[in-house]
Structure formats: structure tokens, C-alpha cells
C-alpha positions in Angstrom: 24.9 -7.8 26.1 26.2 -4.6 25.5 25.3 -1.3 26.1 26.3 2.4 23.7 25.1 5.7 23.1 23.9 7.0 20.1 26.7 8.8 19.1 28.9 5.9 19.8 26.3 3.6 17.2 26.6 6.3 14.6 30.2 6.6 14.3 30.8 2.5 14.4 27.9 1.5 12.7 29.3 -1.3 11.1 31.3 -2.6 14.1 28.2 -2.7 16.2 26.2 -4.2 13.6 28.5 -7.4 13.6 28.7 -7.4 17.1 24.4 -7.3 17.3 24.9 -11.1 15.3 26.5 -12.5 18.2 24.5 -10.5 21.3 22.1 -8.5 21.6 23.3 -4.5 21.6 21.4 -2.0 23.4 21.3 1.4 22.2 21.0 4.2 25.0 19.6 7.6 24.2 19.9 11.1 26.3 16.6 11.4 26.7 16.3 8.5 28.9 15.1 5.8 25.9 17.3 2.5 25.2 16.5 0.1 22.3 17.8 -2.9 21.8 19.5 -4.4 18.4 19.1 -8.2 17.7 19.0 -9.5 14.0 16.0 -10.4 12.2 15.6 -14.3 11.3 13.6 -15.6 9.2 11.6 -17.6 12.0 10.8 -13.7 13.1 9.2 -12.4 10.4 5.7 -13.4 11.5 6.2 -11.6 14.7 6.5 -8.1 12.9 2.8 -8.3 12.5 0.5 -8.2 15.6 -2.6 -10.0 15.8 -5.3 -7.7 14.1 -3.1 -7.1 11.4 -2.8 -10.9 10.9 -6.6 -11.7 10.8 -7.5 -8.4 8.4 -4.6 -9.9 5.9 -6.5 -13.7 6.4 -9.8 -11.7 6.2 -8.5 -10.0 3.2 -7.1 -13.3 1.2 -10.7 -14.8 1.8 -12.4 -12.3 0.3 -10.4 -12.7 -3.1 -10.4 -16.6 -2.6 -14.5 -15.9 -3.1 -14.1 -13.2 -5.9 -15.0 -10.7 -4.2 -12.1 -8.2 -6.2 -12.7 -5.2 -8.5 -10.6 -3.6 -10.4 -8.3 -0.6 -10.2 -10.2 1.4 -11.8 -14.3 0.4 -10.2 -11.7 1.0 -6.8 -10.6 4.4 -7.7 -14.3 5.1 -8.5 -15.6 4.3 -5.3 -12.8 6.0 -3.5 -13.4 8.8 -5.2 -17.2 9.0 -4.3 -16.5 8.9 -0.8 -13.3 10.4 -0.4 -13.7 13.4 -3.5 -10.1 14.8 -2.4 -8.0 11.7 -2.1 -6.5 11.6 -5.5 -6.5 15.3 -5.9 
């Protein structure tokens, strides 16, 4: 693992990028805030989610599986009754 500033990321983004394949780079801030830099596999796409997110996307998918669906425009109607200034 290795550890750079900011500055030093910005200037070799590319070097530390190929370097973040191989280990995991940790980016240090001033202000006292370090992230870390690891790539994103495919096997870690579900974790981008968290769990409430996850069961209102299976709650959502359910919901069309039994018809309930409208279309754009019946959506935009009912948006606009409660929400009057949302499309404005």
C-alpha cells in the first residue's frame, strides 16, 4: 500500500492509477481526510448499493412484475398534482 497527497495524485494521475491495479493507493488530503483507491471488479458492483436501496429496487421490480405501471404521461399527472412546481 501506498500512501500520496493530492497534489501528487493530480499531477501522476495515470501512474497512480496503474499502480491502484496492483495495491491499493491511499490518497491523503490537508485537511486531515485519506481515501483509499482500489479498482472496481465486477464481483463489486453489488456492494455499491446498500441494503435499503437493494430491497426498494426488488420492491420496485415486483410491482411491475404485477402490472402495477403507468405511463409517462398518467406519472407526470400525478406528479404534477402533488408537486405543482416540479416540472416548472
Amino acid at each position: 500500500m501506498q500512501t500520496v497527497s493530492v497534489t501528487e495524485f493530480r499531477g501522476n494521475i495515470k501512474k497512480y492509477l496503474e499502480l491502484a491495479e496492483k495495491e491499493k493507493l491511499v490518497i491523503h488530503r490537508n485537511k486531515g481526510v485519506s481515501f483509499v483507491l482500489t479498482p472496481l471488479k465486477d464481483e463489486d458492483e453489488d456492494t455499491l448499493l446498500n441494503d435499503a436501496q437493494k430491497k426498494a429496487i426488488d420492491k420496485g421490480l415486483e410491482s411491475v412484475a404485477q402490472g402495477n405501471v403507468m405511463s409517462d404521461a398518467e406519472a407526470r399527472k400525478k406528479i404534477n398534482e402533488k408537486f405543482p412546481d416540479f416540472f416548472k
